[in-house]
C-alpha positions in Angstrom: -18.8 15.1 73.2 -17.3 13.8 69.8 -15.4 11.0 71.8 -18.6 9.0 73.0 -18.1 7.0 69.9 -15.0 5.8 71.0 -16.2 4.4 74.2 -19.5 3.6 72.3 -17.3 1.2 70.2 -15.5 -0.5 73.4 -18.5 -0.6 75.1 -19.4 -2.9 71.9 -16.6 -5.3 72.7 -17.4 -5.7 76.0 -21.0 -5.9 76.0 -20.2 -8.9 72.9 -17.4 -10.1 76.0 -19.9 -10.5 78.3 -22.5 -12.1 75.9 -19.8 -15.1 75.3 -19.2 -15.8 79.2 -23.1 -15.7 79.6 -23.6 -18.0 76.4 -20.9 -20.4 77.6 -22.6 -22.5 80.1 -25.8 -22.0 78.4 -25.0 -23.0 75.2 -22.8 -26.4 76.6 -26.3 -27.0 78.4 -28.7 -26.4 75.4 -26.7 -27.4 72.5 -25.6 -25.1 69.6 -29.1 -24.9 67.7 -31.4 -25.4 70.4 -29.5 -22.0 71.9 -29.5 -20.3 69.0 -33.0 -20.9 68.2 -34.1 -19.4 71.3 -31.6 -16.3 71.7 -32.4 -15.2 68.0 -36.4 -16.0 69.2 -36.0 -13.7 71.9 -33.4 -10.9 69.6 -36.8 -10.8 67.3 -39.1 -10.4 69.9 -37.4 -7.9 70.8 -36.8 -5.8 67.6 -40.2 -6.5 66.7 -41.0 -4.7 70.1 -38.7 -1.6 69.1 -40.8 -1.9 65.9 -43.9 -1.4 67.4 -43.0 2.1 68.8 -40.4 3.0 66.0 -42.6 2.1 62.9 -40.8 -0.4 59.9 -38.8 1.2 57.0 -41.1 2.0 54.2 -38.0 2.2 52.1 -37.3 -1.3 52.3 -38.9 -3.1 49.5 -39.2 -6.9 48.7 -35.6 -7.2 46.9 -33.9 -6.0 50.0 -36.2 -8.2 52.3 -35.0 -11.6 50.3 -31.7 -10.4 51.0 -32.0 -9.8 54.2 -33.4 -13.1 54.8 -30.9 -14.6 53.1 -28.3 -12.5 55.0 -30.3 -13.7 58.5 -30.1 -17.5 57.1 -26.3 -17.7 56.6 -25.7 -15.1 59.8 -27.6 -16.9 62.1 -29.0 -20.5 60.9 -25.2 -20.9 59.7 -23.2 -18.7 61.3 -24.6 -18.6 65.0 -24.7 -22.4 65.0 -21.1 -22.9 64.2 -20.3 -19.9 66.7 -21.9 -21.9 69.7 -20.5 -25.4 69.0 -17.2 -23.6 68.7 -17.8 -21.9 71.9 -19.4 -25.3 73.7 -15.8 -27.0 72.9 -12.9 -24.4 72.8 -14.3 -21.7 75.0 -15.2 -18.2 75.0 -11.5 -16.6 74.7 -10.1 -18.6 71.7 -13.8 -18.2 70.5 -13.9 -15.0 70.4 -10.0 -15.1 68.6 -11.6 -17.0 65.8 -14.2 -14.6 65.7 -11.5 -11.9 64.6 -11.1 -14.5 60.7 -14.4 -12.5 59.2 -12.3 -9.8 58.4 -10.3 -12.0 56.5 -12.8 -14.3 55.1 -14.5 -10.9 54.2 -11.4 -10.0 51.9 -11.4 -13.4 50.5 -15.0 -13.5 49.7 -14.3 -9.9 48.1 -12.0 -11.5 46.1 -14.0 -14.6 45.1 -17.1 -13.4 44.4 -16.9 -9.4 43.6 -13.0 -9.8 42.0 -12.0 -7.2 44.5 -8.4 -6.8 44.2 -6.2 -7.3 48.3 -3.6 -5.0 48.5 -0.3 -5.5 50.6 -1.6 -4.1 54.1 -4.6 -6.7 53.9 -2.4 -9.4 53.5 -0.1 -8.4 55.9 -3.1 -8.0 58.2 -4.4 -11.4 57.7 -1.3 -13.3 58.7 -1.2 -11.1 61.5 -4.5 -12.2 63.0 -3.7 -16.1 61.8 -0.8 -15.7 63.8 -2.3 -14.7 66.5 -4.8 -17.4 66.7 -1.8 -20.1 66.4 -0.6 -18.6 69.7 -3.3 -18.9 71.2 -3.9 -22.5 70.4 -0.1 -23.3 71.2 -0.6 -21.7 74.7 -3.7 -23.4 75.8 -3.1 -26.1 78.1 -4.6 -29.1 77.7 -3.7 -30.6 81.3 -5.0 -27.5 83.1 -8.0 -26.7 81.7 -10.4 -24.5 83.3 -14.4 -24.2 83.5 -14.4 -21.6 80.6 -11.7 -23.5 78.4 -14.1 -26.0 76.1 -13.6 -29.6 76.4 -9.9 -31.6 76.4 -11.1 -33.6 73.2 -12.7 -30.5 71.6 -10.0 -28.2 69.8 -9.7 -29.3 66.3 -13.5 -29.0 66.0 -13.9 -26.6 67.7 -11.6 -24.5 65.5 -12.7 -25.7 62.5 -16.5 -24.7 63.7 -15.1 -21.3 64.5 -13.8 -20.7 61.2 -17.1 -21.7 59.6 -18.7 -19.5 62.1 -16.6 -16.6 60.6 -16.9 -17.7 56.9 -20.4 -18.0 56.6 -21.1 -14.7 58.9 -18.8 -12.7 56.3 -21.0 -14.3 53.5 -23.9 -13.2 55.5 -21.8 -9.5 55.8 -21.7 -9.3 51.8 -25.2 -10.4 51.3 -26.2 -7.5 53.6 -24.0 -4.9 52.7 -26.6 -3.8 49.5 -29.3 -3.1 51.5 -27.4 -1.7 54.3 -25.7 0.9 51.9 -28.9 2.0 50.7 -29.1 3.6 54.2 -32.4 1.9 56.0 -33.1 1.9 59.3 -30.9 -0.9 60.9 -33.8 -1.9 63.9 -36.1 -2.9 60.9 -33.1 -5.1 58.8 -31.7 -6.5 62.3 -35.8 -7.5 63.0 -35.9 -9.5 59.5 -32.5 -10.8 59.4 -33.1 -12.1 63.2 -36.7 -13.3 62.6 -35.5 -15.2 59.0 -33.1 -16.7 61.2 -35.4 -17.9 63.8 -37.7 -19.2 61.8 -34.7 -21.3 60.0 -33.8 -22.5 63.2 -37.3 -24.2 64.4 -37.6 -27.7 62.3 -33.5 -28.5 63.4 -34.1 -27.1 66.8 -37.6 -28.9 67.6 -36.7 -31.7 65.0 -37.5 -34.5 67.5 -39.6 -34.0 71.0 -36.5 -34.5 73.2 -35.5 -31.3 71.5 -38.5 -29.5 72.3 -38.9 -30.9 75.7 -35.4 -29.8 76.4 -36.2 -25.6 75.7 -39.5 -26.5 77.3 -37.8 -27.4 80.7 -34.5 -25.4 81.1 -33.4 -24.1 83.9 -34.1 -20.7 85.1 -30.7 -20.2 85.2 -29.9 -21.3 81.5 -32.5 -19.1 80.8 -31.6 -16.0 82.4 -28.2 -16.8 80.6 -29.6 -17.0 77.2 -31.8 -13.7 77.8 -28.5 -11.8 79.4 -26.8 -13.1 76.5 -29.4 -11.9 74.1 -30.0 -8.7 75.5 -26.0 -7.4 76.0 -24.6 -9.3 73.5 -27.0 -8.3 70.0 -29.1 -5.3 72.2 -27.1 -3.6 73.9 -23.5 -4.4 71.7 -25.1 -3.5 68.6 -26.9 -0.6 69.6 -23.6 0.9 70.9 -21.9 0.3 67.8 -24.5 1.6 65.7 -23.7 4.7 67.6 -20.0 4.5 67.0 -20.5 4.0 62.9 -22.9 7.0 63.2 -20.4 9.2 64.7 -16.8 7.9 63.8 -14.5 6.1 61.1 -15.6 2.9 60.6 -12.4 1.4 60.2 -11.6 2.7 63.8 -14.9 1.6 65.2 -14.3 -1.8 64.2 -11.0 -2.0 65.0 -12.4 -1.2 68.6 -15.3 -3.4 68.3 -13.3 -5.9 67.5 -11.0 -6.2 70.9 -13.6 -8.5 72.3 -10.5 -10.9 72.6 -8.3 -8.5 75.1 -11.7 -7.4 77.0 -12.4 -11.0 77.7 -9.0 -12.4 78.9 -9.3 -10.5 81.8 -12.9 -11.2 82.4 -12.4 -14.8 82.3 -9.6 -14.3 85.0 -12.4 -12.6 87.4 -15.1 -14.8 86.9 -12.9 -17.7 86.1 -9.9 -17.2 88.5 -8.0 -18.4 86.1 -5.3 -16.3 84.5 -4.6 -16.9 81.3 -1.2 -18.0 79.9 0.9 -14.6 78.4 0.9 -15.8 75.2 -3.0 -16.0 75.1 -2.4 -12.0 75.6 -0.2 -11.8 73.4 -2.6 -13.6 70.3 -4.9 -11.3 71.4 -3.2 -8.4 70.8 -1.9 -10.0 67.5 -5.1 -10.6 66.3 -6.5 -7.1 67.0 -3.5 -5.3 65.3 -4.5 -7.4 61.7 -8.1 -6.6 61.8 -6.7 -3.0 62.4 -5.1 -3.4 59.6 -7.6 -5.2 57.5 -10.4 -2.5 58.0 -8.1 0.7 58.0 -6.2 0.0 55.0 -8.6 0.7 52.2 
């Protein structure tokens, strides 16, 4: 069935859904790093596991590994950090809304760096998803917030952290997009890019033994969090959308993988029984339609 992709590729917005409600408490709990250190520990583990059975990519040679490396240092040491100290303070629906500024930052980065020239439709996209985000912020409530809205004091840094989150994980995009081109197996770059990440994570992460003691003695219930998280979230989310770029237009299939901010909304009203505020919906959907744009206007 040629339309599995298609469900393959909301199935990737969901699953990465789901990872933010499971990250939330988890990350509020452990701290940005100390979370991150662990769910990229266990996202290696894993892939190294895969590995095992699957054999490592001879093609990859020592040029595309330092680049991989560097690719897992801004993605995740950067990148992931940011992401979860967002999350911590605004939440994971206005997180995941900031999350939609890599396409973007990708353009401008484009620009910047490789002197890519942004057409109209890119643009246009762009102010589209900015716009989006500003209702979003304008419709969140800071007298009525809820367990899975962040923290009354936290929403200018917790923006600003999300927009680093998105800038340094289109940085890491651009440093991978080489390597990735060259067509090698994704299971062996995701294990180095999530290992180099990892291991960039330990010294800030076990930096004093508070920090240490602190993963050491979390809660089975933080930890089942962070694994859940783990496993949906970069397991299960990315091997769905691998699926989808194998088998559709990747401008479609990351249009769909990137409605993470509608699939969430309601999820948040389930678990949360809160329901959010129309113009939250309505930034979604704003945000959505420009990274549409963005991706299907080359």
């Amino acid at each position: 069935m040629t339309s599995l992709w298609i469900f393959a590729a909301f199935g990737t917005a969901a699953c990465f859904a789901v990872s933010n409600v499971f990250a939330y408490d988890a990350a509020r709990a452990l701290g940005a790093v100390k979370f991150s250190f662990v769910r990229m520990s266990l996202v290696a583990l894993g892939f190294a596991a895969l590995l095992a059975i699957t054999g490592f990519d001879p093609s990859i040679n020592l040029a595309d590994v330092k680049l991989l490396i560097l690719s897992g240092i801004s993605g995740v040491f950067l990148a992931d950090t940011f992401r979860y100290s967002s999350l911590a303070r605004v939440g994971p629906a206005l997180q995941s809304l900031l999350a939609t500024t890599t396409a973007p930052f990708t353009l401008l980065l484009g620009f910047v760096i490789l002197g890519q020239v942004v057409g109209g439709l890119p643009l246009l996209g762009t102010a589209i998803v900015f716009t989006g985000i500003l209702l979003a912020v304008i419709s969140r409530n800071s007298e009525a917030l809820t367990r899975f809205s962040g923290v009354q004091t936290g929403l200018g840094s917790g923006i600003l952290f999300g927009l680093a989150a998105a800038l340094t994980q289109s940085g890491s995009i651009l440093i991978a997009a080489p390597v990735m081109l060259k067509g090698v197996d994704p299971i062996s770059a995701t294990f180095i890019r999530s290992a180099a990440g990892s291991a960039s994570l330990i010294l800030p992460a076990l930096f004093t033994a508070a920090n240490g003691a602190r993963i050491r003695t979390m809660s089975q219930s933080i930890m089942q969090q962070v694994l859940l998280s783990a496993v949906v979230g970069t397991g299960l989310g990315m091997t769905l959308q691998l699926y989808a770029l194998r088998n559709g237009p990747a401008g479609i299939v990351s249009t769909l993988s990137s409605t993470t901010p509608l699939v969430i909304l309601p999820l948040i009203w389930i678990v949360g029984k809160s329901r959010p505020h129309r113009l939250a919906w309505i930034g979604a959907a704003f945000a959505v339609a420009g990274v549409g744009l963005i991706v299907n206007s080359g």
